[in-house]
N, CA, C and O atoms as a GROMACS GRO file, in nm:
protein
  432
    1UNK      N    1  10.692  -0.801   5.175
    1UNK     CA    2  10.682  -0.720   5.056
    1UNK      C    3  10.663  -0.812   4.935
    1UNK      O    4  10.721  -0.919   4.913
    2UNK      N    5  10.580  -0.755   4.870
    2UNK     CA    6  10.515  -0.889   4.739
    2UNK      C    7  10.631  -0.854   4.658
    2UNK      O    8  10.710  -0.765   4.691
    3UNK      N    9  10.640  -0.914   4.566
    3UNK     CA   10  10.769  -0.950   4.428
    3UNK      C   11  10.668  -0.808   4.340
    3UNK      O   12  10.744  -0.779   4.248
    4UNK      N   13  10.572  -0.736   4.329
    4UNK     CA   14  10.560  -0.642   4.286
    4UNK      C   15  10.562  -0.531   4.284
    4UNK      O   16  10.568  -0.463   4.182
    5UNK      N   17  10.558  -0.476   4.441
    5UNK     CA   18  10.623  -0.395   4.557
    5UNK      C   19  10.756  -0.392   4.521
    5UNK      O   20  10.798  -0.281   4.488
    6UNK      N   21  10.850  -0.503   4.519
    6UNK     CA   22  10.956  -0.464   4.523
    6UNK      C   23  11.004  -0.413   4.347
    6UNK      O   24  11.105  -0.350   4.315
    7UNK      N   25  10.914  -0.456   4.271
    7UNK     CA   26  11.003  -0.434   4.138
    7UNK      C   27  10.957  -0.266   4.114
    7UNK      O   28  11.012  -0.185   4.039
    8UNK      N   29  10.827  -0.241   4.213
    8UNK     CA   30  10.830  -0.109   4.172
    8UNK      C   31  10.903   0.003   4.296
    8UNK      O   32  10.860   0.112   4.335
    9UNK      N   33  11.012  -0.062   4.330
    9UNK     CA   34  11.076  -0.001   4.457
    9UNK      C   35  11.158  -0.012   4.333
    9UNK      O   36  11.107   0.047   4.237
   10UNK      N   37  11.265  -0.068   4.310
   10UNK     CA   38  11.357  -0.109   4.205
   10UNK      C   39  11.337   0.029   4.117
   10UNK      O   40  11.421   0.117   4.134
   11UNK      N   41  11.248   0.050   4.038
   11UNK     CA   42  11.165   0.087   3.959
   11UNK      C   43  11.246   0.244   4.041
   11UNK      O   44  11.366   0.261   4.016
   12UNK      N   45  11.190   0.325   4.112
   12UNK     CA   46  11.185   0.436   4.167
   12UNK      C   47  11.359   0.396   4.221
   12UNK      O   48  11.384   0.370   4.103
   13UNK      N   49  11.449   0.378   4.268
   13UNK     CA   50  11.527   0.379   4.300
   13UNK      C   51  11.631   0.421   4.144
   13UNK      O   52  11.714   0.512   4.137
   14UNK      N   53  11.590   0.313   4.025
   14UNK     CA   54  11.644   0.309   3.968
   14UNK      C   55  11.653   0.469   3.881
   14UNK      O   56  11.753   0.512   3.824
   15UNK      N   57  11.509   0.543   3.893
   15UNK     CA   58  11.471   0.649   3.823
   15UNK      C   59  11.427   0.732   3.888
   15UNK      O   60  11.313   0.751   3.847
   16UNK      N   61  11.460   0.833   4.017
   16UNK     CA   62  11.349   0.894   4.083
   16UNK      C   63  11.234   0.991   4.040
   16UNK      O   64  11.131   1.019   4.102
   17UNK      N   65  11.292   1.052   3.879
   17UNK     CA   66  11.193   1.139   3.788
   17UNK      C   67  11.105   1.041   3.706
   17UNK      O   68  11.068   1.095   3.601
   18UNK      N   69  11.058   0.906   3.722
   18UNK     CA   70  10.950   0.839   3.670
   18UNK      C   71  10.885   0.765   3.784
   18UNK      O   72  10.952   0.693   3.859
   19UNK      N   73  10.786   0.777   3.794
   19UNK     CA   74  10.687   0.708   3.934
   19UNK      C   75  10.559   0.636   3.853
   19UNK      O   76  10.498   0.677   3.754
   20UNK      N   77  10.542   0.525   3.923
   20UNK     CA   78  10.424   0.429   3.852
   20UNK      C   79  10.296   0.464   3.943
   20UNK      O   80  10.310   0.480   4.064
   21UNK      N   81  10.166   0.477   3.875
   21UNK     CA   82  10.065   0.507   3.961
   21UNK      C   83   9.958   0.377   3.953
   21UNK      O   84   9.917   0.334   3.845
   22UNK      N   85   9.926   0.333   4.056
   22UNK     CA   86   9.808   0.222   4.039
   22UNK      C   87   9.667   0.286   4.075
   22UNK      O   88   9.634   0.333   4.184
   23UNK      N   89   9.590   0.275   3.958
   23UNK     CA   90   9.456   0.325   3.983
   23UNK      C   91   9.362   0.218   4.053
   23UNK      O   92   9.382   0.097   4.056
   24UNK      N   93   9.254   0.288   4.110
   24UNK     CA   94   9.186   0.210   4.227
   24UNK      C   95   9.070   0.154   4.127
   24UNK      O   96   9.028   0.038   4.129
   25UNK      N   97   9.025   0.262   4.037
   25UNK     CA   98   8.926   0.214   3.880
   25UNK      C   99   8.980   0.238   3.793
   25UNK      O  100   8.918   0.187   3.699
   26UNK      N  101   9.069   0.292   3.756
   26UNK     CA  102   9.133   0.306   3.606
   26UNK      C  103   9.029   0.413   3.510
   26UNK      O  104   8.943   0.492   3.550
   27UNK      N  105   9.072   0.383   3.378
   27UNK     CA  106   8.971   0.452   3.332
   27UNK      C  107   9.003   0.398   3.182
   27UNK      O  108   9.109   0.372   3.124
   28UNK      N  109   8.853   0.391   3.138
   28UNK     CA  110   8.855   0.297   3.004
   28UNK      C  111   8.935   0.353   2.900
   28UNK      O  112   8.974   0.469   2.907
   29UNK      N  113   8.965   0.268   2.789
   29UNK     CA  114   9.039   0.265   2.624
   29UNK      C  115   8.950   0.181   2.547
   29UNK      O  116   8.965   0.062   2.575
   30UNK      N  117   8.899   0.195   2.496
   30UNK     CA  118   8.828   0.092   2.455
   30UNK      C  119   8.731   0.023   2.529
   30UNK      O  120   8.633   0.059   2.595
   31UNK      N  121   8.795  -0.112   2.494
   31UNK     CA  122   8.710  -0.227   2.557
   31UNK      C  123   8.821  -0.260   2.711
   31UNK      O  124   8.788  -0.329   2.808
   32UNK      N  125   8.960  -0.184   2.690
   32UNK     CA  126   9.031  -0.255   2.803
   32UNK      C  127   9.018  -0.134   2.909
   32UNK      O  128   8.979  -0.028   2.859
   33UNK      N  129   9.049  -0.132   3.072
   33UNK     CA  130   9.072  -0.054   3.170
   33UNK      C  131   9.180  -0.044   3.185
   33UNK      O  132   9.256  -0.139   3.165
   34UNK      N  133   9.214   0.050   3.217
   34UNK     CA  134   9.386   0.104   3.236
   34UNK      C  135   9.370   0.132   3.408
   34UNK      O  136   9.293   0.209   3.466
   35UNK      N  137   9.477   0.034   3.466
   35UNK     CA  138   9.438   0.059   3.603
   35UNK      C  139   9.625   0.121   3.621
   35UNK      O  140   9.655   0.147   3.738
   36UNK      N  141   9.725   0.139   3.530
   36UNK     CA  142   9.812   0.179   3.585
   36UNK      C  143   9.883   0.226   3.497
   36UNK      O  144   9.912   0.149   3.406
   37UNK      N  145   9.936   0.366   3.489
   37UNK     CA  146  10.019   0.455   3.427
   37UNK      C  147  10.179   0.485   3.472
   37UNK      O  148  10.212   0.452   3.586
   38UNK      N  149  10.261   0.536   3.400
   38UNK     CA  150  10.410   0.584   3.451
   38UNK      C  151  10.366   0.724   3.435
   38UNK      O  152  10.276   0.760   3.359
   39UNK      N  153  10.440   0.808   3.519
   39UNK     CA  154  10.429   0.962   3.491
   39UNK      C  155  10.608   0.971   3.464
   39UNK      O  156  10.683   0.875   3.480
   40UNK      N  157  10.636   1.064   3.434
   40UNK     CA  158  10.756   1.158   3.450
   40UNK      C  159  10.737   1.318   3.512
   40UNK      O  160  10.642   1.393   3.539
   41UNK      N  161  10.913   1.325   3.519
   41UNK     CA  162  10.918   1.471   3.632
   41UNK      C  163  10.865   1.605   3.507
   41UNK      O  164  10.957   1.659   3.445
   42UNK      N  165  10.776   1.634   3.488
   42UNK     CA  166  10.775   1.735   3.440
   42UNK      C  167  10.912   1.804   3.382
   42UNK      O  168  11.007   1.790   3.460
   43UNK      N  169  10.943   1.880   3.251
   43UNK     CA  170  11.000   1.933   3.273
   43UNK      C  171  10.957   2.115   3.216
   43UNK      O  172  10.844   2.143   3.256
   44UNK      N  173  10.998   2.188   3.168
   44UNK     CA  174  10.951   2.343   3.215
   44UNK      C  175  10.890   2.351   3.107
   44UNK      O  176  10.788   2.417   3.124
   45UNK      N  177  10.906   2.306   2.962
   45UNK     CA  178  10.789   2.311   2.877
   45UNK      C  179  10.676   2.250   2.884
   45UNK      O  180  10.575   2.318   2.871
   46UNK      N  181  10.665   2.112   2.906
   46UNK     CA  182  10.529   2.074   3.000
   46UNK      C  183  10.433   2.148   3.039
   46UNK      O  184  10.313   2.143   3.010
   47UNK      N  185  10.487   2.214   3.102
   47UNK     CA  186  10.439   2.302   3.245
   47UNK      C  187  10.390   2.434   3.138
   47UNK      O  188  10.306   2.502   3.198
   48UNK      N  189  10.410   2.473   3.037
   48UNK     CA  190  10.381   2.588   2.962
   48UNK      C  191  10.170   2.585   2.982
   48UNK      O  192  10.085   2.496   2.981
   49UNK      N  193  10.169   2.725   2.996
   49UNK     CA  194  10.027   2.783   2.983
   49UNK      C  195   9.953   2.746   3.150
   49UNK      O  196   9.844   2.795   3.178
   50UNK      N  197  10.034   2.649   3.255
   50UNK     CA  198  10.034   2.606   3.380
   50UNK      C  199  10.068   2.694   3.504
   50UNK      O  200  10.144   2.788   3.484
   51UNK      N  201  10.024   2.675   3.621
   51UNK     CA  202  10.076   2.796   3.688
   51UNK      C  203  10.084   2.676   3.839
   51UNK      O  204   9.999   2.607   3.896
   52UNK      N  205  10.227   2.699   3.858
   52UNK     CA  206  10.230   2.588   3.965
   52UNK      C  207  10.163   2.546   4.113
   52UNK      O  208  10.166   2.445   4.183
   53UNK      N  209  10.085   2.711   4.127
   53UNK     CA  210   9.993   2.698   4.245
   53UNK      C  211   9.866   2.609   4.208
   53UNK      O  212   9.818   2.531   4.290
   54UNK      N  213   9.798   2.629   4.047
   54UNK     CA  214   9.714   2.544   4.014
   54UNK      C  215   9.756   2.380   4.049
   54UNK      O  216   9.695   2.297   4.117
   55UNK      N  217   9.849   2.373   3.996
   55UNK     CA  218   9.927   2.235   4.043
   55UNK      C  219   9.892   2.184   4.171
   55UNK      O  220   9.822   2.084   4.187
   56UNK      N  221   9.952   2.269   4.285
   56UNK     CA  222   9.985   2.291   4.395
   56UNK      C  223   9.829   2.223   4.483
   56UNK      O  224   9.829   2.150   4.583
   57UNK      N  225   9.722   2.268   4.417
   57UNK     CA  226   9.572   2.287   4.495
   57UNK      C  227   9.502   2.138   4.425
   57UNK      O  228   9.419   2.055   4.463
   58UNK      N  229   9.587   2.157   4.305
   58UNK     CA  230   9.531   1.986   4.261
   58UNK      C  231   9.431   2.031   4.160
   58UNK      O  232   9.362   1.936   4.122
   59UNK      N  233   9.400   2.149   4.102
   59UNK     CA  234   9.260   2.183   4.001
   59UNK      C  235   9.300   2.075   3.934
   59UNK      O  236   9.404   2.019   3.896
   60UNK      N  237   9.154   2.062   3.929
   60UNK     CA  238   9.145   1.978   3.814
   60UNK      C  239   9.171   1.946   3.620
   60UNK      O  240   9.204   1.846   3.557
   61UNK      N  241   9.132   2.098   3.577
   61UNK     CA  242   9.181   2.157   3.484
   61UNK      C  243   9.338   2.148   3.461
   61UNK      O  244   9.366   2.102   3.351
   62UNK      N  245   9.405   2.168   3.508
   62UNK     CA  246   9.563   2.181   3.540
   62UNK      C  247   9.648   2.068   3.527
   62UNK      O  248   9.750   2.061   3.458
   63UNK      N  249   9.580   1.948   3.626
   63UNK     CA  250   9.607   1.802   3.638
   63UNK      C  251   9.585   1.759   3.502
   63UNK      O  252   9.661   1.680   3.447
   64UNK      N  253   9.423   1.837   3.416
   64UNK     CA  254   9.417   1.753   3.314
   64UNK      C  255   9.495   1.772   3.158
   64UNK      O  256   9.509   1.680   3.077
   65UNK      N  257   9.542   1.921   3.138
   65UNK     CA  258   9.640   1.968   3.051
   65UNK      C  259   9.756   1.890   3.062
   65UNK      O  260   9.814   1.841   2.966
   66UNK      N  261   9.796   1.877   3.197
   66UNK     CA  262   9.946   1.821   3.228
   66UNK      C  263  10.002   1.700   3.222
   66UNK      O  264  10.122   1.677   3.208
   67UNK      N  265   9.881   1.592   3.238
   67UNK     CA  266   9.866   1.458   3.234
   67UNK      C  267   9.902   1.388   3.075
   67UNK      O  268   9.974   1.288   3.081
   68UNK      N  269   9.865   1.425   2.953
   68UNK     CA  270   9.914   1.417   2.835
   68UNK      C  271  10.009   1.432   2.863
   68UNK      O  272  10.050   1.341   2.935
   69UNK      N  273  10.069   1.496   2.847
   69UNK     CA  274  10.192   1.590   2.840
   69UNK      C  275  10.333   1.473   2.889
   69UNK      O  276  10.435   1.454   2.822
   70UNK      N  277  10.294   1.399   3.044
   70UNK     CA  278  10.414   1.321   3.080
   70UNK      C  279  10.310   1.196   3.131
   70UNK      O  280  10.290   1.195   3.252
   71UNK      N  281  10.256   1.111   3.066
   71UNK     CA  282  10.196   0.958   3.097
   71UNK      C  283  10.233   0.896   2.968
   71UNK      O  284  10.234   0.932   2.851
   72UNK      N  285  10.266   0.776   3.044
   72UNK     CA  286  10.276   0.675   2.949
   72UNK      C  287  10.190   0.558   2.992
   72UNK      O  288  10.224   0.501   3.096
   73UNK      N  289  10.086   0.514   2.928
   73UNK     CA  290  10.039   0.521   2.783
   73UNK      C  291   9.989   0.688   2.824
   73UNK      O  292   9.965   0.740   2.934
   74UNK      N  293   9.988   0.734   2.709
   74UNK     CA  294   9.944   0.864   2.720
   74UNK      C  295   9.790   0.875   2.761
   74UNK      O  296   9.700   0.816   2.701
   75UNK      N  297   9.770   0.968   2.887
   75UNK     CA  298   9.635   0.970   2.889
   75UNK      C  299   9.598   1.107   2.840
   75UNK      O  300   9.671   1.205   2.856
   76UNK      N  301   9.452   1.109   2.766
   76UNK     CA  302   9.363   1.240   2.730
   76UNK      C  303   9.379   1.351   2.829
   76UNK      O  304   9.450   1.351   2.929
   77UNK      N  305   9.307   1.439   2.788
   77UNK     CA  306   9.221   1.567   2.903
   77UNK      C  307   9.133   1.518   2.911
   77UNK      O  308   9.131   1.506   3.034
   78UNK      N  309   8.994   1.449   2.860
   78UNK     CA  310   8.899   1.317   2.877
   78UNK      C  311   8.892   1.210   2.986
   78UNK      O  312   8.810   1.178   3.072
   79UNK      N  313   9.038   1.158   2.937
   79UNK     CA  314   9.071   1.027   3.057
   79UNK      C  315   9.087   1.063   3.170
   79UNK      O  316   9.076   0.977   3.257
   80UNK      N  317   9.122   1.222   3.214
   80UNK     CA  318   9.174   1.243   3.355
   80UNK      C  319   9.039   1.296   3.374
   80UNK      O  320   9.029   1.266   3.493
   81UNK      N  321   8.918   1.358   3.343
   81UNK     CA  322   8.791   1.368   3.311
   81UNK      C  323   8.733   1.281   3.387
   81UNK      O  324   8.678   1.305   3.494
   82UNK      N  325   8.744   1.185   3.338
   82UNK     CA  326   8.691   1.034   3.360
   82UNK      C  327   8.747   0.976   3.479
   82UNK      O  328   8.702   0.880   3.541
   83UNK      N  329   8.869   1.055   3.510
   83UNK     CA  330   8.884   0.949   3.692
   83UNK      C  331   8.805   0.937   3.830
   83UNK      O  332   8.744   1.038   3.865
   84UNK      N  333   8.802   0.871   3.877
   84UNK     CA  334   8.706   0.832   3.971
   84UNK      C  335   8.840   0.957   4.070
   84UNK      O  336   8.956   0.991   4.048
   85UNK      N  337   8.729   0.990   4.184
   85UNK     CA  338   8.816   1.129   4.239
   85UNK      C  339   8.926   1.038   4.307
   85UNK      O  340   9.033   1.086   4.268
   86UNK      N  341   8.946   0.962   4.365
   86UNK     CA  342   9.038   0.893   4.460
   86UNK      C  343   9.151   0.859   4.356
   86UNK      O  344   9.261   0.871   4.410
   87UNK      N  345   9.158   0.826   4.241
   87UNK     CA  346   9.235   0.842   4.093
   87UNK      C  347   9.317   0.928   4.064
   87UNK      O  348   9.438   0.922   4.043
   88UNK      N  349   9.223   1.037   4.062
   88UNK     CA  350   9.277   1.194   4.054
   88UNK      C  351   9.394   1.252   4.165
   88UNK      O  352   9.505   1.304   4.156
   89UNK      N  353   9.310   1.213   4.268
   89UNK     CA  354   9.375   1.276   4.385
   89UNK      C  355   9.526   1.148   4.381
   89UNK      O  356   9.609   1.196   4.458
   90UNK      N  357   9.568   1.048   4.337
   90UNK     CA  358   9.672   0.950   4.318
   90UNK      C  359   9.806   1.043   4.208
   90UNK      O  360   9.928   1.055   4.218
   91UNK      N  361   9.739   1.075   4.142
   91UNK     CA  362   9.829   1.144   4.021
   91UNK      C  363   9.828   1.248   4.071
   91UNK      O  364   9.942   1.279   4.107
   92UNK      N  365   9.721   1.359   4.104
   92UNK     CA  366   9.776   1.484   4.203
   92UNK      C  367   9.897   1.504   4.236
   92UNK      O  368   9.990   1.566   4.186
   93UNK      N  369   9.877   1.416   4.367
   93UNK     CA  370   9.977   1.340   4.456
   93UNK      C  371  10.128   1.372   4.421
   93UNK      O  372  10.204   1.458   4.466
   94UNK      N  373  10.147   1.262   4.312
   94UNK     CA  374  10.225   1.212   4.243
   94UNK      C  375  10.296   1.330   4.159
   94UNK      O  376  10.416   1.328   4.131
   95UNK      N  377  10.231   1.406   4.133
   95UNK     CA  378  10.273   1.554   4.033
   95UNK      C  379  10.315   1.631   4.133
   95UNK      O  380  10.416   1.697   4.113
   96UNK      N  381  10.270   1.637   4.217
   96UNK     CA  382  10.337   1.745   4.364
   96UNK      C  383  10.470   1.707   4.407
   96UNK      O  384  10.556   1.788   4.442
   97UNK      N  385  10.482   1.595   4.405
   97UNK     CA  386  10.547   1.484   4.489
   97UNK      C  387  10.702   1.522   4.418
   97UNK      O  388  10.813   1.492   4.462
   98UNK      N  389  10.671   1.590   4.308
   98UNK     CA  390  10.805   1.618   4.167
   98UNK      C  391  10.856   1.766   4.204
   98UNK      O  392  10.961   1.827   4.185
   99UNK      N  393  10.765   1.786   4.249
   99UNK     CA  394  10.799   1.934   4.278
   99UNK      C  395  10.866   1.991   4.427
   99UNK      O  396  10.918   2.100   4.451
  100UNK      N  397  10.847   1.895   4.501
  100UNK     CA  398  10.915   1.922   4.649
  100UNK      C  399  11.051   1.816   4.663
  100UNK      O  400  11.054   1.704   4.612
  101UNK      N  401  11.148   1.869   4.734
  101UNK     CA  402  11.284   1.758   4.723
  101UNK      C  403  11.209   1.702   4.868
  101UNK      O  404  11.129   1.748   4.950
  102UNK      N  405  11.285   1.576   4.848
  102UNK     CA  406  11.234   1.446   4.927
  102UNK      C  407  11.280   1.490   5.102
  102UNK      O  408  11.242   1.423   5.198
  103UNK      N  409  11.333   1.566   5.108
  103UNK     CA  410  11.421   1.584   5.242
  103UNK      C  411  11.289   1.678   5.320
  103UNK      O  412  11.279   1.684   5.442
  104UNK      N  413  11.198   1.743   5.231
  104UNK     CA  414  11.130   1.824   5.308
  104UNK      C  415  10.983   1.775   5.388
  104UNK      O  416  10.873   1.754   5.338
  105UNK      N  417  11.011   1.771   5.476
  105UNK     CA  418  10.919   1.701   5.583
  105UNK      C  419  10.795   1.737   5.614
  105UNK      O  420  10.716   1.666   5.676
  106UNK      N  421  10.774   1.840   5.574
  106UNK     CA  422  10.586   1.936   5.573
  106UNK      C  423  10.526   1.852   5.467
  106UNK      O  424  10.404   1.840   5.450
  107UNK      N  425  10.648   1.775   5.375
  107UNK     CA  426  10.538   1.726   5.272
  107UNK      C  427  10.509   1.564   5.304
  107UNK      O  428  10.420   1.514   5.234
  108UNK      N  429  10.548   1.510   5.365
  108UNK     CA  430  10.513   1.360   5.377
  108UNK      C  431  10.439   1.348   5.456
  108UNK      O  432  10.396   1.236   5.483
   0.00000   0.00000   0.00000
C-alpha cells in the first residue's frame, strides 16, 4: 500500500461523511487540471429540488446540481459537464455510496 493509499484510508476512517475522489482526466480551471476533489455526505438541504431515484440512476443533470452543493474545491454544473464519462460515473459512485449503510451487500 503506497504512503498515499494509506493517508487516504486515514482520511475515510477518520471521517466516513467526506470521501476523496481521484479523477482519471480531471477537468480544467483555468490553466490548471483538477484531477481530485473531496465530496461530503449530503445533507437534506443539498438534496432540495433533487429526487433521490435521479441520484440513484446517476442522471446526469442531478449529479450536476448536486456536485456544487458538497465539493471542495467547489465544482460548477459546467465542470461536471465537462467530465470525461469514467469521471462522472467516479462521483456517481461516490454520491450513492452516502446513501446506502456500509453493511448492505447488494451494494458492493
Amino acid at each position: 500500500m503506497t504512503t498515499a493509499e494509506q493517508t487516504q484510508n486515514a482520511e475515510t476512517i477518520a471521517d466516513p461523511n467526506v470521501k476523496t475522489i481521484n479523477f482519471d482526466y480531471g477537468f480544467k480551471r483555468g490553466e490548471t487540471t483538477i484531477k481530485e476533489v473531496t465530496i461530503r455526505k449530503p445533507k437534506t438541504g443539498a438534496l432540495r429540488g433533487l429526487t433521490l431515484a435521479d441520484l440513484l440512476q446517476l442522471d446526469v443533470n442531478a449529479i450536476a446540481v448536486l456536485t456544487p452543493r458538497i465539493t471542495s474545491p467547489s465544482m460548477s454544473q459546467q465542470d461536471v459537464y465537462d467530465l470525461d464519462p469514467s469521471d462522472l460515473t467516479k462521483i456517481g459512485k461516490e454520491i450513492i455510496s452516502f446513501f446506502v449503510k456500509t453493511t448492505d451487500e447488494d451494494f458492493q
